[in-house]
C-alpha positions in Angstrom: 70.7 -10.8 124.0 68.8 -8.4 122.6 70.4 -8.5 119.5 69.4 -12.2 119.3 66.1 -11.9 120.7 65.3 -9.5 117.4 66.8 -11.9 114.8 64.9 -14.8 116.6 61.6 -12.8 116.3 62.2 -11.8 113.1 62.7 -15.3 111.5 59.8 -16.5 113.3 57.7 -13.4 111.2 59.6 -14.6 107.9 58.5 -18.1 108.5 55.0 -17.5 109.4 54.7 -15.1 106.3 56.1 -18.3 104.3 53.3 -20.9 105.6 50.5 -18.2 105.1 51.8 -17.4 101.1 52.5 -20.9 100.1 48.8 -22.0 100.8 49.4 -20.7 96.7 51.9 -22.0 94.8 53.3 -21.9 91.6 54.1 -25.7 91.5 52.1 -28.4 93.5 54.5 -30.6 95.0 55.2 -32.8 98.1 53.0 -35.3 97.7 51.4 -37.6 95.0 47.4 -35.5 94.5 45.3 -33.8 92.3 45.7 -30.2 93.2 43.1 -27.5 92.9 44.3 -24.5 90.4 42.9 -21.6 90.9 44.1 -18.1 88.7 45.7 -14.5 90.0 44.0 -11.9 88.0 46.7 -9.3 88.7 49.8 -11.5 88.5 47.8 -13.4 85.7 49.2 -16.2 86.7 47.4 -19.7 87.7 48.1 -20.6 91.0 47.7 -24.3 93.1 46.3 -24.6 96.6 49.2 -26.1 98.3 48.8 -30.3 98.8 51.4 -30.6 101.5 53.6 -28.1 103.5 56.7 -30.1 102.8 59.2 -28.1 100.0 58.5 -24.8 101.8 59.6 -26.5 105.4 62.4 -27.8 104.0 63.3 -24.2 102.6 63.8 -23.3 106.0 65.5 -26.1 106.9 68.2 -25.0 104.1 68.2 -21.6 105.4 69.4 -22.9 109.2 66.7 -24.3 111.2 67.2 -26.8 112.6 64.2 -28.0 113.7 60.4 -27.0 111.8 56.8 -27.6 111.8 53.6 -26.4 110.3 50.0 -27.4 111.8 48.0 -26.0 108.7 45.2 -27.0 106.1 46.3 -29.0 102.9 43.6 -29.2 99.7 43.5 -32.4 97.4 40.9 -32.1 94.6 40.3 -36.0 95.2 36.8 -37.9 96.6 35.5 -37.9 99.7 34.9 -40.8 102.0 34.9 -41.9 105.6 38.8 -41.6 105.4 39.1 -38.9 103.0 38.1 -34.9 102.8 39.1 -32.5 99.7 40.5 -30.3 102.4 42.3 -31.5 106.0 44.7 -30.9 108.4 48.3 -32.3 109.0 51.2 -31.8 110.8 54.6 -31.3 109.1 57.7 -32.0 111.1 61.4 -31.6 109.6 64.7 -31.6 111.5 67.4 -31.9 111.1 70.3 -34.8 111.4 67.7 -36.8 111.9 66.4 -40.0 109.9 63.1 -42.1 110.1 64.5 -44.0 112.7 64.4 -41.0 115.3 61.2 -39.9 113.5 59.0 -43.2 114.5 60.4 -42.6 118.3 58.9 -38.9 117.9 55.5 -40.7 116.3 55.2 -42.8 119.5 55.6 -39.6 121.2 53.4 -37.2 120.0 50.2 -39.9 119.6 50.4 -41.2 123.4 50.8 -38.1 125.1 48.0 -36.8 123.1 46.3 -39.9 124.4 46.9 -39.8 127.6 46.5 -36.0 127.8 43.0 -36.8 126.1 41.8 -40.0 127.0 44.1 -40.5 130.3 44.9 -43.9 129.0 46.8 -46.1 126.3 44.2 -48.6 125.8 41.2 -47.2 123.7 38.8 -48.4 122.0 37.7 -47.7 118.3 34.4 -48.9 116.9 34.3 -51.7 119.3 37.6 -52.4 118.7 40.4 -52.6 121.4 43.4 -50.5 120.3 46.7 -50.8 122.7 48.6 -48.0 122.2 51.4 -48.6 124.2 54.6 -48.3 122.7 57.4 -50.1 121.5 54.5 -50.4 118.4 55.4 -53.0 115.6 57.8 -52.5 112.8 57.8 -54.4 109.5 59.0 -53.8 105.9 56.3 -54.1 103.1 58.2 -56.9 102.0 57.7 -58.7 105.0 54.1 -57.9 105.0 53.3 -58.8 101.7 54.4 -61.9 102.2 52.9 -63.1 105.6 49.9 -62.2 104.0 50.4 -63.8 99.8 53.6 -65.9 100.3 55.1 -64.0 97.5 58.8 -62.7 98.0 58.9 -60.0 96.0 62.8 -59.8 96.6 63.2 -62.9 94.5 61.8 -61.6 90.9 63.9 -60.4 88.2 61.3 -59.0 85.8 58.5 -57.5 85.8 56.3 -60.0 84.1 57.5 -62.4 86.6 55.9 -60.0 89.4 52.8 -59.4 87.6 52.5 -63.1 87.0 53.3 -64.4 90.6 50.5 -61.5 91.7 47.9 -62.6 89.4 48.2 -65.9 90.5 47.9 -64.5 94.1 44.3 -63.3 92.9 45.5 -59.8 92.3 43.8 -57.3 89.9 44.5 -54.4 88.5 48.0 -54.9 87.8 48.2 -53.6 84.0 49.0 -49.9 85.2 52.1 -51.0 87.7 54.9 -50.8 85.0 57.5 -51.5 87.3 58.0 -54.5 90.4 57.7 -51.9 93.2 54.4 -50.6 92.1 53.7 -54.4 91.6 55.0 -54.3 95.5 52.8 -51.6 96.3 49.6 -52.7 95.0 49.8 -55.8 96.3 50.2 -54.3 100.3 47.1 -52.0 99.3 45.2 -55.0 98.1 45.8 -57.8 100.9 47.8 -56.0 103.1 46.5 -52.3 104.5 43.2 -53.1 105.9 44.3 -56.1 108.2 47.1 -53.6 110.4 44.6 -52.9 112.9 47.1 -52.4 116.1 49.9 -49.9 115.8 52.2 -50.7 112.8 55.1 -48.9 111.1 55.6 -50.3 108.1 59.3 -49.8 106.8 61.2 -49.5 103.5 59.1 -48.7 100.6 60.3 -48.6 96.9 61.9 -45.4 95.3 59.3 -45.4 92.4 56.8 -44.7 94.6 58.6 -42.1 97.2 60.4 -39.6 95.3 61.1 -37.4 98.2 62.5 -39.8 100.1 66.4 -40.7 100.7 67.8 -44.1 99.5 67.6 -46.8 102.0 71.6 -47.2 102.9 71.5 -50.9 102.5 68.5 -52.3 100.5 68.9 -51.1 96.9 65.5 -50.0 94.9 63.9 -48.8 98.6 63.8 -45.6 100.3 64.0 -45.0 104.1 60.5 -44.4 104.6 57.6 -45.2 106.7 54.0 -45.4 107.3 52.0 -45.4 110.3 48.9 -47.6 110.0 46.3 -48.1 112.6 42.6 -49.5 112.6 43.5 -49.9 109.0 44.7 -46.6 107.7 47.5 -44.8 107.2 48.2 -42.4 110.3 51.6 -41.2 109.5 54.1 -40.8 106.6 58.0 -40.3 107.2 61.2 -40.2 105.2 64.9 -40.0 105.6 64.7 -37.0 103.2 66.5 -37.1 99.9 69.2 -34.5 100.1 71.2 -35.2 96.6 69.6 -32.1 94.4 70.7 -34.4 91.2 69.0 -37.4 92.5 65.9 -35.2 93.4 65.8 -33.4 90.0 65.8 -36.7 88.1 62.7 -37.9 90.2 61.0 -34.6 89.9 61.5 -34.5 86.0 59.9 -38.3 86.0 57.0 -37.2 87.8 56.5 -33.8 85.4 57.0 -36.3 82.2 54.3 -38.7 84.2 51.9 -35.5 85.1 52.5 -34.4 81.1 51.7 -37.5 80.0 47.8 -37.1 81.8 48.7 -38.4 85.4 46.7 -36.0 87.3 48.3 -36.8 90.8 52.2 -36.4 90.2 54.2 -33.5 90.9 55.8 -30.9 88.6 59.2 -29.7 89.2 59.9 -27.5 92.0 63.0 -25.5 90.6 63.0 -22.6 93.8 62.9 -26.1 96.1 65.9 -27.5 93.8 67.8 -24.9 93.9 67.2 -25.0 98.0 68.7 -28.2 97.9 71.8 -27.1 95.7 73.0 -24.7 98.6 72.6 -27.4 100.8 70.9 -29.5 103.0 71.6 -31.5 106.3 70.5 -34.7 106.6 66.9 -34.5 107.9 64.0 -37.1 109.1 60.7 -35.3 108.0 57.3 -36.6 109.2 53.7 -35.8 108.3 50.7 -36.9 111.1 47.2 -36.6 109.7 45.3 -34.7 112.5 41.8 -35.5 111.3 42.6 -38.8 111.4 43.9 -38.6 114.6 41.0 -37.0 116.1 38.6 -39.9 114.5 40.9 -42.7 116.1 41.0 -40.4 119.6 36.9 -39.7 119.5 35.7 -42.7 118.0 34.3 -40.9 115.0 33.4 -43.4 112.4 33.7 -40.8 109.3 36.3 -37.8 109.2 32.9 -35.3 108.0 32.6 -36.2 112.2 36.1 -35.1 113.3 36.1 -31.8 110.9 34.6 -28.3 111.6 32.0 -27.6 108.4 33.2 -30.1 106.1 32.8 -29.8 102.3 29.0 -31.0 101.3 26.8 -31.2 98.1 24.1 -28.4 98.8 20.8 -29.9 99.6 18.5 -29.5 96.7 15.9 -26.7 97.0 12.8 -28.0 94.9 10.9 -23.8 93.4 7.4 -24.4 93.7 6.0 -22.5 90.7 3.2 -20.0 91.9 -0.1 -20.5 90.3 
């Protein structure tokens, strides 16, 4: 027992040391943002603040446990608005033999006990709106989304052109940068789709070119076994089945470094001490991200996350020297 009880304390000081380093890291990864770089005079070597706690959690998911989280601060060097702040906090969760199945069930979980342990009820309202909580929430795939909402099927085009076209004539814009049909996908579910989810929805089964973290769905070829929480309008949550192939995951990583060469700011580098994780081994796992600020606003009815945020990031006022005479 006390043998155990040592080793048990001592992995919990290895992975708190972990989370506290990797706020640096020598590659940004985990998520699609512009990282801030910053440079270690005595290592002389530059240096991101982390974007997301995911490739160190899944480290430790290599290295046995089962079951991991992280409640910490990320830093995207991206604007500000009433959803956004270049610096927030989330909640990582990874465990293992899990999927995104099991991890929507711990979603519905974790938001209405907060809610009832906060508000003391599952109805709430936000910004006059009447929210119902109450679980089972919706599920629906993008696909099934997008078209309720344009009456396009985007499972029925062969090309690309023909998505682009079919979008366009939808009253799309902005689809010159989507070079493939599951960006075209995507941008159309931003465009007509995102702001209208205003009750509890997970929406399912996103496409691979736009997850590269994520596992393969097991029976819809060119998606991934992902999901998003949206509610009031904005994403809440983000989850994966998480891609365990280290081949698979190399070849994505290495499409994202040739993306970020060619002057995409926002995708990831490769990650070769997370790849090399994965080439030891690694169970299947559901992983899930909940954006706590976000949280808070929907909770607290704050209409701007600068409200639910301790000393948010501000332009200085301007200070006007009067010249003495």
């Amino acid at each position: 027992f006390k043998q155990k009880t040592a080793y048990e304390i001592r992995l919990s000081l290895v992975g708190s040391e972990m989370c506290i380093r990797d706020r640096l890291q020598s590659e940004s990864g985990g998520a699609e943002a512009r990282p801030f770089v910053t440079y270690h005079n005595t290592l002389e070597m530059s240096l991101y603040l982390r974007i997301a706690t995911e490739l160190p959690l899944k480290r430790l998911i290599v290295g046995g446990f089962e079951k991991v989280f992280e409640l910490g601060r990320v830093f995207r060097n991206e604007g500000t608005s009433t959803r956004h702040n270049p610096e927030f906090t989330t909640v990582e969760v990874y465990q293992a033999y899990a999927d995104y199945h099991d991890m929507m069930a711990l979603t519905e979980a974790v938001i209405t006990t907060a809610a009832q342990q906060v508000l003391g009820t599952l109805q709430i309202t936000y910004q006059e709106t009447p929210i119902d909580l109450t679980p089972p929430w919706r599920r629906a795939t993008m696909h099934e989304l997008v078209q309720e909402k344009t009456g396009l099927d985007f499972t029925q085009f062969q090309t690309l052109g023909q998505a682009i076209d079919a979008a366009t004539s939808a009253g799309l814009t902005g689809l010159e940068k989507c070079d493939t049909i599951g960006k075209v996908l995507n941008e159309a579910f931003e465009q007509t789709v995102e702001t209208t989810l205003v009750q509890p929805t997970f929406v399912l089964d996103y496409p691979v070119e736009i997850s590269p973290l994520a596992k393969p769905h097991r029976s819809k070829p060119g998606l991934v076994e992902r999901f998003e929480l949206f509610i009031v309008g904005r994403e809440t949550a983000n989850s994966f089945s998480e891609l365990t192939d280290p081949v698979d995951q190399r070849e994505r990583l290495e499409a994202q470094a040739a993306r970020k060469a060619a002057g995409d700011l926002e995708a990831q580098g490769v990650d070769e001490d997370f790849l090399a994780a994965l080439e030891y081994g690694m169970p299947p796992t559901g992983g899930l991200g909940i954006g706590i600020d976000r949280l808070v606003m929907l909770l607290t009815d704050c209409a701007s996350i600068r409200d639910a945020i301790a000393f948010p990031l501000l332009k200085p006022e301007k200070v006007e020297v009067v010249e003495e005479v």
